[in-house]
BAFI-115579 format. One record per residue (C-alpha): residue number from 1; x negated, y, z. Coordinates in nm, 4 decimals. Layout:
N
+-----+----------+----------+----------+
!   n !        u !        v !        w !
+-----+----------+----------+----------+
! NUM !        X !        Y !        Z !
...
+-----+----------+----------+----------+
***
This chain:
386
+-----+----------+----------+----------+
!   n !        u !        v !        w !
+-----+----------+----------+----------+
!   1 !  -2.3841 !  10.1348 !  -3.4246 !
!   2 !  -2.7226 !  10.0644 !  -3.2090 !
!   3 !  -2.9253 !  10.2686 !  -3.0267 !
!   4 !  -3.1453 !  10.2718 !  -3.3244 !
!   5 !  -2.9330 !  10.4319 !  -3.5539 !
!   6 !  -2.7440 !  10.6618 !  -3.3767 !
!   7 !  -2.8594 !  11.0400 !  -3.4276 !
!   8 !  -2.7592 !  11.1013 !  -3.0242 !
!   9 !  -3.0836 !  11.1262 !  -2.8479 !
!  10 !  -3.0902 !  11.2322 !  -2.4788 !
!  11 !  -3.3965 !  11.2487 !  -2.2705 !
!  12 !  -3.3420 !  11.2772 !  -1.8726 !
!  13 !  -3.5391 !  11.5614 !  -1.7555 !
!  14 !  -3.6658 !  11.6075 !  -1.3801 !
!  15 !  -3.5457 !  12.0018 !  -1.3562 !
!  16 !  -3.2949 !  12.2088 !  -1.0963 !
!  17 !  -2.9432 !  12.1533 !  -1.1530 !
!  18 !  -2.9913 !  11.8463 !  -1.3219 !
!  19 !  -2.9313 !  11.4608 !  -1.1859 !
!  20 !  -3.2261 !  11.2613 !  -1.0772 !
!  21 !  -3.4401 !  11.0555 !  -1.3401 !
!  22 !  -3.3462 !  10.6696 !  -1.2548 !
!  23 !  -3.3356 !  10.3866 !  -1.4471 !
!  24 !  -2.9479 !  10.3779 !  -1.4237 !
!  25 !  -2.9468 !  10.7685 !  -1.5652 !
!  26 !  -3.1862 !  10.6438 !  -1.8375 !
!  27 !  -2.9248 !  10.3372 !  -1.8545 !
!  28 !  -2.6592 !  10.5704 !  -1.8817 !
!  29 !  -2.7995 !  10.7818 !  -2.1331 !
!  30 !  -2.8503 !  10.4753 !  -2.3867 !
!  31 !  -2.4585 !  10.4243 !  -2.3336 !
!  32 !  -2.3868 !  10.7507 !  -2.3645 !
!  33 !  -2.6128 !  10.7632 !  -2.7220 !
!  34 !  -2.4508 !  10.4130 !  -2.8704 !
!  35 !  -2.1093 !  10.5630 !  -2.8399 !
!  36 !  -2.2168 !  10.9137 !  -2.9947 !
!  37 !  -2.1139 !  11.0877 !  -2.6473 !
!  38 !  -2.3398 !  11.4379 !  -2.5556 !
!  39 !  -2.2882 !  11.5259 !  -2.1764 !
!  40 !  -2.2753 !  11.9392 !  -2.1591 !
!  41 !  -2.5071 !  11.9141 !  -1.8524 !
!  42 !  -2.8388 !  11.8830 !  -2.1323 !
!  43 !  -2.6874 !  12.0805 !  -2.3522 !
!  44 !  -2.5286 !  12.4395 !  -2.1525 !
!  45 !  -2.8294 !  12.6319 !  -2.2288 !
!  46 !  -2.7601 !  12.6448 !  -2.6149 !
!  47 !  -2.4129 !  12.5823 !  -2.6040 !
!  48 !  -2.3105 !  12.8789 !  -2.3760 !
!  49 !  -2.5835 !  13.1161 !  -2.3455 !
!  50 !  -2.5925 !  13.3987 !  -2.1559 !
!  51 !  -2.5404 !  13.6462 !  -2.5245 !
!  52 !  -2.5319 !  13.5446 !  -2.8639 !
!  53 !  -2.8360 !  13.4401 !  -3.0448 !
!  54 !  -2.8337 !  13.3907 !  -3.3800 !
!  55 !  -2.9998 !  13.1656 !  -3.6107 !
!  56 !  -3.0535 !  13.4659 !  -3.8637 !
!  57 !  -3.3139 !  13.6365 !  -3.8731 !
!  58 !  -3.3207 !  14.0148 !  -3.9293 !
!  59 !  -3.5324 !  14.0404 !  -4.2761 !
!  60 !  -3.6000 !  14.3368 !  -4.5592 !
!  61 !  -3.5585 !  14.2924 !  -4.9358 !
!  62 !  -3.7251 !  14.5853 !  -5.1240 !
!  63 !  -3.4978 !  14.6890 !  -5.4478 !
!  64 !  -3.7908 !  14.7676 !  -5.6525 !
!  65 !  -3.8845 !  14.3906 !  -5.6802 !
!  66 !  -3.5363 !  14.3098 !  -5.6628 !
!  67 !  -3.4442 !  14.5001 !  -5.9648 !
!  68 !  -3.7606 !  14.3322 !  -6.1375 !
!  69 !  -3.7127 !  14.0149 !  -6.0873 !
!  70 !  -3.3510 !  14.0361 !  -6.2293 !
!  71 !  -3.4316 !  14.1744 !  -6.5299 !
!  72 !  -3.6824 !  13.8826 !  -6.6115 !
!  73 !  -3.3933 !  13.6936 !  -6.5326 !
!  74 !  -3.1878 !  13.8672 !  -6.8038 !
!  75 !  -3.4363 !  13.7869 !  -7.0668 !
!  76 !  -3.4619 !  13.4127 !  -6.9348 !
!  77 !  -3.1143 !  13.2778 !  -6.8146 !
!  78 !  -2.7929 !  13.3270 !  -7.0216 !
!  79 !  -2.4862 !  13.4539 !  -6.8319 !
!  80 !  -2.2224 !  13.1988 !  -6.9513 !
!  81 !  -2.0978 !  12.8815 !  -6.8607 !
!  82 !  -2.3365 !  12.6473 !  -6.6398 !
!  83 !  -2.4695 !  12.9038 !  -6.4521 !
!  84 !  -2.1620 !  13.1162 !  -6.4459 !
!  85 !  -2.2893 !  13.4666 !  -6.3099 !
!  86 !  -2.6856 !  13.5934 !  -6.3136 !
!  87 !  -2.6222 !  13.6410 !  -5.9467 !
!  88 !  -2.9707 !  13.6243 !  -5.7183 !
!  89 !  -2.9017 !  13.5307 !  -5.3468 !
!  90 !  -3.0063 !  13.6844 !  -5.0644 !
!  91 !  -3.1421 !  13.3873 !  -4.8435 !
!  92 !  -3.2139 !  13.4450 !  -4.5479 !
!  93 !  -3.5420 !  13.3065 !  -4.4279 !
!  94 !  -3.4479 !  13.1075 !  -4.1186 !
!  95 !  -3.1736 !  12.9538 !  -4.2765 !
!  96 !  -3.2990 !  12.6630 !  -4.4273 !
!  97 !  -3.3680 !  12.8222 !  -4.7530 !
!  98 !  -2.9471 !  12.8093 !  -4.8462 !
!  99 !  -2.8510 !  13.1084 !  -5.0265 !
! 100 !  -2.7119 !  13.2557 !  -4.7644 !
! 101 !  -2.7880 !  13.6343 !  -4.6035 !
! 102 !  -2.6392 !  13.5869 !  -4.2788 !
! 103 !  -2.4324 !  13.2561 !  -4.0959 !
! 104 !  -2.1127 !  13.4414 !  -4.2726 !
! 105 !  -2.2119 !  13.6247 !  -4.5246 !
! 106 !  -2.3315 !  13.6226 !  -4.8983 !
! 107 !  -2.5187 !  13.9160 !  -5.0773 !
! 108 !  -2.6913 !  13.8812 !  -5.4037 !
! 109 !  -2.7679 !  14.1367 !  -5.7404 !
! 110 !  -2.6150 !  14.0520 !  -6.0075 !
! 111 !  -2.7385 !  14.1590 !  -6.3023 !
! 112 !  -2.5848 !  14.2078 !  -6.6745 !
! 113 !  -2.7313 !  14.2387 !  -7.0125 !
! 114 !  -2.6075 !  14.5075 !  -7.2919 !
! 115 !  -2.2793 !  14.3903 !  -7.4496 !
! 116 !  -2.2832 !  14.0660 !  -7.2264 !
! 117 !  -1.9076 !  13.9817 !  -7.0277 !
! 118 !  -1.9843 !  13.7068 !  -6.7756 !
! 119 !  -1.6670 !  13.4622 !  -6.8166 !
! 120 !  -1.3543 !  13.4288 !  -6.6133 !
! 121 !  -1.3336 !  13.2418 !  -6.3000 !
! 122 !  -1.1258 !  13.2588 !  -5.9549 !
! 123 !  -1.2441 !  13.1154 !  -5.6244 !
! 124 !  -1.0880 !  13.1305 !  -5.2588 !
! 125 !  -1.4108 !  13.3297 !  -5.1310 !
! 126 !  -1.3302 !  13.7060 !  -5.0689 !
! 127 !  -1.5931 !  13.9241 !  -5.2615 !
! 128 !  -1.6747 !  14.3084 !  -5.3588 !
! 129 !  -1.9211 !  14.4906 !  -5.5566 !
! 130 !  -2.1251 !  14.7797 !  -5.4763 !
! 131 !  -2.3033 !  15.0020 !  -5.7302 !
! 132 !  -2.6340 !  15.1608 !  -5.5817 !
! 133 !  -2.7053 !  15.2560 !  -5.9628 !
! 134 !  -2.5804 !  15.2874 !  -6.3256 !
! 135 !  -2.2474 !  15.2649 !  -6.4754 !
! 136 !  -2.1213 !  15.1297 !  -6.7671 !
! 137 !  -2.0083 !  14.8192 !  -6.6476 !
! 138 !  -1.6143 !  14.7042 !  -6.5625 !
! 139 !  -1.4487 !  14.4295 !  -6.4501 !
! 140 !  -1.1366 !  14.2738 !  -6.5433 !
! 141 !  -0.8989 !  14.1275 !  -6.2726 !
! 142 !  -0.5955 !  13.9354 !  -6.3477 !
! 143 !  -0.2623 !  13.9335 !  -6.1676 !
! 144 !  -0.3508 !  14.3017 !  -5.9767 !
! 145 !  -0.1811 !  14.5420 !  -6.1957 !
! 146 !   0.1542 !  14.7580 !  -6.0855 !
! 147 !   0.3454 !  14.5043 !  -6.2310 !
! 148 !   0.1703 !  14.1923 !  -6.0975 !
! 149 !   0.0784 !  14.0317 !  -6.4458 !
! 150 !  -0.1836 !  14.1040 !  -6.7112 !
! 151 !  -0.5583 !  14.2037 !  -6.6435 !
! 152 !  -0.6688 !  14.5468 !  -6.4835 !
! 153 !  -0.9520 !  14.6883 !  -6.6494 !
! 154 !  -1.1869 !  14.8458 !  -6.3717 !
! 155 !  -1.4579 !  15.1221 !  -6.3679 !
! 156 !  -1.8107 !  15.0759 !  -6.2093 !
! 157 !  -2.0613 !  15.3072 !  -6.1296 !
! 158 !  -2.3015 !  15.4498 !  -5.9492 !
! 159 !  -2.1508 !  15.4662 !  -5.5335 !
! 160 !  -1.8126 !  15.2692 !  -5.6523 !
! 161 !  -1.6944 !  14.9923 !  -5.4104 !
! 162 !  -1.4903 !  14.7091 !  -5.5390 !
! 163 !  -1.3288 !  14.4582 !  -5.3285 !
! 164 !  -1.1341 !  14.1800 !  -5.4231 !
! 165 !  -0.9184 !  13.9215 !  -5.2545 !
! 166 !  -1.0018 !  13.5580 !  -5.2794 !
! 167 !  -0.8010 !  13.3570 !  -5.5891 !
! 168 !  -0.7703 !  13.6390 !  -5.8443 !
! 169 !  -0.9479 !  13.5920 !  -6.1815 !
! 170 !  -1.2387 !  13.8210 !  -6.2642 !
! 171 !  -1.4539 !  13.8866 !  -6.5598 !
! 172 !  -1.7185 !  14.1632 !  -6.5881 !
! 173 !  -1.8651 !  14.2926 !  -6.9285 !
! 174 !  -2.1488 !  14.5583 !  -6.9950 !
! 175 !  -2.0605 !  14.8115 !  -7.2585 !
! 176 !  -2.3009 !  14.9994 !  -7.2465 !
! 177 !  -2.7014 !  14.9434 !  -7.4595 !
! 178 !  -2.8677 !  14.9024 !  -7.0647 !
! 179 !  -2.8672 !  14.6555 !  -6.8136 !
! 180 !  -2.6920 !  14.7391 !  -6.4794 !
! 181 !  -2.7388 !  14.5648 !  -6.1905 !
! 182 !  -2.4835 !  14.5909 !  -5.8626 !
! 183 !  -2.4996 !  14.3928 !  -5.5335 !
! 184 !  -2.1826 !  14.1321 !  -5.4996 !
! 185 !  -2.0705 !  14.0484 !  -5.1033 !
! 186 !  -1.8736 !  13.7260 !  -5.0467 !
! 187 !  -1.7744 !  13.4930 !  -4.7500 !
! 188 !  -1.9097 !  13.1900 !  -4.9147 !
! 189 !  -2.1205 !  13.0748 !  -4.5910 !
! 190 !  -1.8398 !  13.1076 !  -4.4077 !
! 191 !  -1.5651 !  12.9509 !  -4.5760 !
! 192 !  -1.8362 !  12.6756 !  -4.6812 !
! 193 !  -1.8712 !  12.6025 !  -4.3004 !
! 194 !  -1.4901 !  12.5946 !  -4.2841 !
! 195 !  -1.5034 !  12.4003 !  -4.5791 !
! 196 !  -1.2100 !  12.5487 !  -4.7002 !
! 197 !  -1.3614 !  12.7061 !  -5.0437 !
! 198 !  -1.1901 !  12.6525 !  -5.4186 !
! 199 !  -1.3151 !  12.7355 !  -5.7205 !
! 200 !  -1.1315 !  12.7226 !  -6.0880 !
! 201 !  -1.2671 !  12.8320 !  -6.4481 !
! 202 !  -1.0414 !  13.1044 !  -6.6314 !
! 203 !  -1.0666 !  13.1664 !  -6.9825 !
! 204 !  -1.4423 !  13.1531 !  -7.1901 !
! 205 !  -1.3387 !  13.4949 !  -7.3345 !
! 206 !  -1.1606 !  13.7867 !  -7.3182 !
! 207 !  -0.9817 !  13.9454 !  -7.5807 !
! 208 !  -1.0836 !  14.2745 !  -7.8176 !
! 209 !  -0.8043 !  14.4737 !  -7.6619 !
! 210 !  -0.9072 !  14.3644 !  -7.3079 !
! 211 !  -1.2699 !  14.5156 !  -7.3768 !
! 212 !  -1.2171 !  14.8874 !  -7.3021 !
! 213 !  -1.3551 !  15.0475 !  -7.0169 !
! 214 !  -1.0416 !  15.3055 !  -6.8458 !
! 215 !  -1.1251 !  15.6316 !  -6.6737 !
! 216 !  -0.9230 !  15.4775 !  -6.3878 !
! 217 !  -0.7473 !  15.1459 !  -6.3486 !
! 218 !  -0.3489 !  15.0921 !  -6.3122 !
! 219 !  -0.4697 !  14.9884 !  -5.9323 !
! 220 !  -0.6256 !  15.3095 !  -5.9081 !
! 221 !  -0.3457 !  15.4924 !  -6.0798 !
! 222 !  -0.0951 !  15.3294 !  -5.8348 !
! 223 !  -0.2493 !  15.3185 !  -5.5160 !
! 224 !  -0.5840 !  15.5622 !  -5.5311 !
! 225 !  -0.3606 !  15.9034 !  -5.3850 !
! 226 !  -0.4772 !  15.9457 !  -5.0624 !
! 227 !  -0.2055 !  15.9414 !  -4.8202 !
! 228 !   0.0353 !  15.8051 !  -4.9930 !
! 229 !   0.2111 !  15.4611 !  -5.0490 !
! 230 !   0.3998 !  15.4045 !  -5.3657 !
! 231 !   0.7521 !  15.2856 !  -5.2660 !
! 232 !   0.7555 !  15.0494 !  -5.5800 !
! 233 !   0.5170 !  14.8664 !  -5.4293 !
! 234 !   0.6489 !  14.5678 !  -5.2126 !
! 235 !   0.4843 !  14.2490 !  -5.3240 !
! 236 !   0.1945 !  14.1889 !  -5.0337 !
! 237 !  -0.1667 !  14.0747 !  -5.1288 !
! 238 !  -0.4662 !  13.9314 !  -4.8531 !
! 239 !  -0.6748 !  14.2274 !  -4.9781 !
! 240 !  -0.6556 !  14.5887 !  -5.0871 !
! 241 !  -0.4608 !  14.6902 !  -5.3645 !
! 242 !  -0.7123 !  14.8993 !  -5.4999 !
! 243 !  -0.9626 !  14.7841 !  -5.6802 !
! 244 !  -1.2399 !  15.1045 !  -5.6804 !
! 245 !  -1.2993 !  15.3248 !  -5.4000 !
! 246 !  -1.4947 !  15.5733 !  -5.5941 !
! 247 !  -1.8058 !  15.7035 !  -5.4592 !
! 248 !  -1.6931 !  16.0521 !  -5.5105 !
! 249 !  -1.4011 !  16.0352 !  -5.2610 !
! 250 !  -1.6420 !  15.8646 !  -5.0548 !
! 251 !  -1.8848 !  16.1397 !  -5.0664 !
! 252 !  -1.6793 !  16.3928 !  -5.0133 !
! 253 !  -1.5364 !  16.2393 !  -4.6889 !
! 254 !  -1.8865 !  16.2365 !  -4.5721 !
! 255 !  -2.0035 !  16.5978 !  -4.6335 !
! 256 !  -1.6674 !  16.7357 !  -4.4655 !
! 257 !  -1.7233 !  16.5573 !  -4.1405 !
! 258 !  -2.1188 !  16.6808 !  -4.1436 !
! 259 !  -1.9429 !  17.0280 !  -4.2095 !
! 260 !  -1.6799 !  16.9889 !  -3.9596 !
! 261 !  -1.9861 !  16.8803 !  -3.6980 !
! 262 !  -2.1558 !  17.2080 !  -3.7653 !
! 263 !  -1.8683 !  17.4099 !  -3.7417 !
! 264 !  -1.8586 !  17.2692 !  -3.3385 !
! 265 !  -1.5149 !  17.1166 !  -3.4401 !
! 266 !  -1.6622 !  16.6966 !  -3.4049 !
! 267 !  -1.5841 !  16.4603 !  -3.6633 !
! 268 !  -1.8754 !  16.2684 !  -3.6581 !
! 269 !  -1.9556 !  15.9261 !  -3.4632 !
! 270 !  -2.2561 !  16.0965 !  -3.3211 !
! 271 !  -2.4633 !  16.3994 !  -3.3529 !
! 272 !  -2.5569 !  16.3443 !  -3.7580 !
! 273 !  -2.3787 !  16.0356 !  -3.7847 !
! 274 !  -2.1092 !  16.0486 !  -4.0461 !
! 275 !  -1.9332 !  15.7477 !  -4.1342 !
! 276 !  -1.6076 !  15.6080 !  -4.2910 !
! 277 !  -1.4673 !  15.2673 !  -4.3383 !
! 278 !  -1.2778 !  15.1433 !  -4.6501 !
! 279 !  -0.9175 !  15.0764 !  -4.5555 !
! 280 !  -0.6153 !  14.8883 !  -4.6885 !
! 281 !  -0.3864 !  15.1669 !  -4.8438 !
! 282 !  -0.1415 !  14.9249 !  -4.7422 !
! 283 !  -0.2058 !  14.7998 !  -4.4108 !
! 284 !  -0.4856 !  15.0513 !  -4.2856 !
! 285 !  -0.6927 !  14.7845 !  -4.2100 !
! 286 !  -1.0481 !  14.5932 !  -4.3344 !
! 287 !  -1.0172 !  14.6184 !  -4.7330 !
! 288 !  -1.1103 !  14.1856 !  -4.7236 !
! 289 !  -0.9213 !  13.9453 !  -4.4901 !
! 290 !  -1.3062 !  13.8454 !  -4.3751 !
! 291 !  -1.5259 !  14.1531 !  -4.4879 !
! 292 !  -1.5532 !  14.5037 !  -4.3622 !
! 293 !  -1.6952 !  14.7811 !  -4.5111 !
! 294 !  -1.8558 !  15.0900 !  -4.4472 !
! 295 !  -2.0582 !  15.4154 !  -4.5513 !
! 296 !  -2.2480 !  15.5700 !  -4.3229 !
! 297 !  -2.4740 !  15.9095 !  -4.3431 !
! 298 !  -2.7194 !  16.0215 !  -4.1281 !
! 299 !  -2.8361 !  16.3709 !  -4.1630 !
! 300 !  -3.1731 !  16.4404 !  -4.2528 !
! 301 !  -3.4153 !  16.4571 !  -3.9036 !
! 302 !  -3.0877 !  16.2928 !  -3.7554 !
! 303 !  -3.1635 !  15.9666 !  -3.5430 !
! 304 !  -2.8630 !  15.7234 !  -3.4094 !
! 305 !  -2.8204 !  15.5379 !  -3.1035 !
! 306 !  -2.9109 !  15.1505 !  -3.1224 !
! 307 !  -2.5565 !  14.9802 !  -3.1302 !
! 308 !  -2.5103 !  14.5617 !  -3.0652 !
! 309 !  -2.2356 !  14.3832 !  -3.2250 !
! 310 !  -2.1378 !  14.0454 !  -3.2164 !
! 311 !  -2.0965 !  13.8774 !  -3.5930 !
! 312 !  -2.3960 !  13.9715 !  -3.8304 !
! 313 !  -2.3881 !  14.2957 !  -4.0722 !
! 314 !  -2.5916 !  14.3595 !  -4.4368 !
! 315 !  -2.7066 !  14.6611 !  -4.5109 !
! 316 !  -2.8222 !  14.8118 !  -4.8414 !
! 317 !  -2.9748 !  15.1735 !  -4.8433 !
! 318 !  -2.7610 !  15.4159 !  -5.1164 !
! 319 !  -2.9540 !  15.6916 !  -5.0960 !
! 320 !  -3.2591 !  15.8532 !  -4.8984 !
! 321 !  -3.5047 !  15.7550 !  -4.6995 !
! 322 !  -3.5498 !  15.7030 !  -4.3123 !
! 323 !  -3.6837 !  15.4563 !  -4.0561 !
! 324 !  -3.4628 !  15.1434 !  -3.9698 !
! 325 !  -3.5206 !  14.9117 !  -3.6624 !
! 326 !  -3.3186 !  14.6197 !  -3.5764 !
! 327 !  -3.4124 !  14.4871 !  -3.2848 !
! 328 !  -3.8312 !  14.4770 !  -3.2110 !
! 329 !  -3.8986 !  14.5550 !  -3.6334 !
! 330 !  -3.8876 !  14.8703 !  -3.7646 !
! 331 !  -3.9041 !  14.9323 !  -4.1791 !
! 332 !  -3.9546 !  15.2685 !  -4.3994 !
! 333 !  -3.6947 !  15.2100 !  -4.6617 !
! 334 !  -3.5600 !  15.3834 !  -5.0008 !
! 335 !  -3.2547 !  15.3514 !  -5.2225 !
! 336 !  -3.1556 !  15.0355 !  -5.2853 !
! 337 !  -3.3043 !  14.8147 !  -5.0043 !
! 338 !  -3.1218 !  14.5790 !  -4.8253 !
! 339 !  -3.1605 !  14.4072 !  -4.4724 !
! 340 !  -3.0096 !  14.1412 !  -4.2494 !
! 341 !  -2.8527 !  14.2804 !  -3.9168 !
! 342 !  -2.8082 !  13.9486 !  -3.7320 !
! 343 !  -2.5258 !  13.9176 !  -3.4205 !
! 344 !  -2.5913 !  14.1080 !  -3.1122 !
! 345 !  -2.9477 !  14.2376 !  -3.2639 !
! 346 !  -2.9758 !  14.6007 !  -3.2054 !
! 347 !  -2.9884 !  14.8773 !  -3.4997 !
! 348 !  -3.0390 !  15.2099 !  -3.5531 !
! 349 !  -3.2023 !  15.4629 !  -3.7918 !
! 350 !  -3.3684 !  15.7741 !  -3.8278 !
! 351 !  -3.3242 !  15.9724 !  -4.1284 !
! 352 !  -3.6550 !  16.1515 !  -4.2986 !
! 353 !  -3.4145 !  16.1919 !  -4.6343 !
! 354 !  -3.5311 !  16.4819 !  -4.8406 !
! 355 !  -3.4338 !  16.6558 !  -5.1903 !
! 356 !  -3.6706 !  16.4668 !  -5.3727 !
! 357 !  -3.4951 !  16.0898 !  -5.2579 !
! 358 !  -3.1692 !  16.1998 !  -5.1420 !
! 359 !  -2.8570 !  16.3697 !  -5.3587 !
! 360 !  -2.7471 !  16.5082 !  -5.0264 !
! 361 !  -3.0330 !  16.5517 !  -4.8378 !
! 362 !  -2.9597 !  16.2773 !  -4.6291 !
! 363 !  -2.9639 !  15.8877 !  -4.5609 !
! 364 !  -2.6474 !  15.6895 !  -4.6926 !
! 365 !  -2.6519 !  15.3626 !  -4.5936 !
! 366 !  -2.3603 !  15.0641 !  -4.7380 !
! 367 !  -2.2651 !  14.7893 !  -4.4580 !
! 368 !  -2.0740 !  14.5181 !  -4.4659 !
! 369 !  -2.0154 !  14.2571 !  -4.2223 !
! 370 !  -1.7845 !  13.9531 !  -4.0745 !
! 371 !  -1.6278 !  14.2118 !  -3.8367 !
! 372 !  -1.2227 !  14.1202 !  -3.9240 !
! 373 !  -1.3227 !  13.7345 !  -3.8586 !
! 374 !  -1.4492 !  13.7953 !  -3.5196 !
! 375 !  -1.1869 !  14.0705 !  -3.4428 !
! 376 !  -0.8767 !  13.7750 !  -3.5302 !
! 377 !  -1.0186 !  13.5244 !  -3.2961 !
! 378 !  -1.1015 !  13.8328 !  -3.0529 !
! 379 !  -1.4815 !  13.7510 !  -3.0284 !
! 380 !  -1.6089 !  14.1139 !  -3.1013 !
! 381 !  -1.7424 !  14.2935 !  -2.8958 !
! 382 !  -2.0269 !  14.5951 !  -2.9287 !
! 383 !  -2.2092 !  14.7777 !  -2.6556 !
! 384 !  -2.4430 !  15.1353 !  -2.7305 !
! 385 !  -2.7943 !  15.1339 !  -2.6045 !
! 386 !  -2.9211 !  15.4281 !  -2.4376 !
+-----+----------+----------+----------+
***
């Protein structure tokens, strides 16, 4: 390799802390470029910076034109094989147009027809879904019933969370006469920066006794008691053994900790600030090896405390209204819109969620985020503004 060729270029600088410009630095720098070599002296600033700063950018989708947009893609692009899932990427705008919403993290609507099932597949990425509205919809996961064989019909609607662990087959079908439209989280930008991703096709079909859409699955009849752990249960998975976390446990979580606030007994992160995480039944832990996820209400007239983290977080609002700022922008947003929360950006939000927006007078927000990857390496951190 010459000079020429090599992508290494170095250019000596006359600046404190560095060595003097000569012709045998300049000579030295050729050297160093023909053998691909990078000395950390030109390169410390961006290397090891004083914080984290991302290559992200903190950005707002609005749902409305979301939402739009997918349906003209239901009337345009067919949900089967070749294109696989009439999933619509987030992408983030200072990432280089790749579909990706943060460095780690994938988020996209996905959007399905009346009577359509979009086929089985498996892949090593760790995904959920979250329904900010409709129902109607379920999904069909192989290998996660009590037994550990056959498929396990799943429930979505409005508020449901779904997660599921990387390698497990998955179809989804919509048997209802409307379209539905959910938002799907994944780890594909991480694990395609690892490059450690698989992918495999299942079946093109499923069959006429598969196609039935349960009040609860035999995940949720096994493992959705809160509390308790079934003793039959032995055989470990990477992810949660439940499959829906229905909104209406959620919801209930969150008005009893606003009710234990006002009853001067706590409960609540901060003044107005309810929130819960989705946990392992299992373990206790993150619900994904690589995701966590999280519901958070903030009472209406209710502000929060900006909050840093390191590793980047989406949000999409579930219900209300309110004023979000993440780091110097600040949005108005309404149900359904989603933003980027890139590492060590600060966030908070200010709820203006009334009775005409909000179910519970108040502003729900969903997050997810690459949390459990930074937390095994022991790279998180977070720090409160005041």
């Amino acid at each position: 390799m010459t000079a020429f060729d090599t992508p290494v270029r170095l250019t000596a600088v006359a600046a404190p802390d560095q060595p003097d410009v000569t012709p045998a630095l300049e000579e030295l720098y050729r050297g160093f470029e023909e053998e691909l070599l990078v000395p950390l002296w030109t390169e410390i600033g961006d290397l090891m910076p004083a914080h984290p700063s991302s290559k992200a950018s903190t950005h707002l989708w609005r749902w409305e034109n979301l939402r739009t947009l997918a349906d003209r893609a239901g009337h345009l692009v067919p949900v089967g094989r070749g294109g696989e899932r009439r999933a619509i990427a987030l992408a983030n705008p200072s990432l280089g147009g790749r579909p990706f919403a943060t460095p780690t993290l994938w988020a996209a609507i996905q959007y399905l027809m009346p009577g359509e099932s979009a086929p089985e597949h498996r892949h090593s990425q760790h995904a959920f879904r979250f329904v900010v509205e409709g129902s109607g919809v379920w999904t069909c996961v192989g290998g996660d019933g009590p037994s550990g064989g056959g498929t396990d019909a799943v429930p979505m609607n409005r508020g449901d969370f779904l997660p599921q662990a990387g390698w497990n087959f998955h179809a989804h079908h919509n048997a209802t006469s409307e379209p539905m439209a959910w938002i799907d989280g994944l780890d594909i930008p991480f694990q395609w920066t690892s490059e450690a991703q698989f992918f495999e096709f299942g079946r093109d079909a499923l069959t006429p006794e598969e196609c039935v859409t349960p009040v609860r699955s035999r995940s949720e009849q096994l493992w959705g008691h809160p509390g308790l752990r079934p003793l039959s249960a032995t055989h470990a998975t990477p992810g949660s053994p439940l499959l829906n976390y229905k909104w209406s446990h959620t919801n209930a979580a969150l008005c009893d900790q606003l009710a234990l606030e006002r009853a001067g007994f706590g409960g609540t992160v901060e003044p107005g600030h309810a929130a819960v995480r989705y946990a392992n039944p299992r373990t206790g832990g993150d619900v994904l090896p690589t995701i966590r996820a999280e519901l958070h209400r903030v009472a209406r007239g209710a502000a929060t405390a900006p909050v840093r983290e390191t590793g980047s977080s989406v949000f999409q609002v579930f219900d209300g209204s309110g004023v979000v700022s993440v780091g110097d922008t600040s949005w108005t947003v309404a149900r359904g819109d989603l933003f980027v929360v890139p590492s060590w950006e600060p966030v908070s939000f200010r709820s203006e969620a009334g009775a005409t927006d909000s179910d519970e007078g108040a502003l729900d927000l969903f997050r997810f985020s690459d949390a459990p990857i930074f937390e095994a390496l022991h790279l998180h951190r977070t720090q409160k503004d005041t």
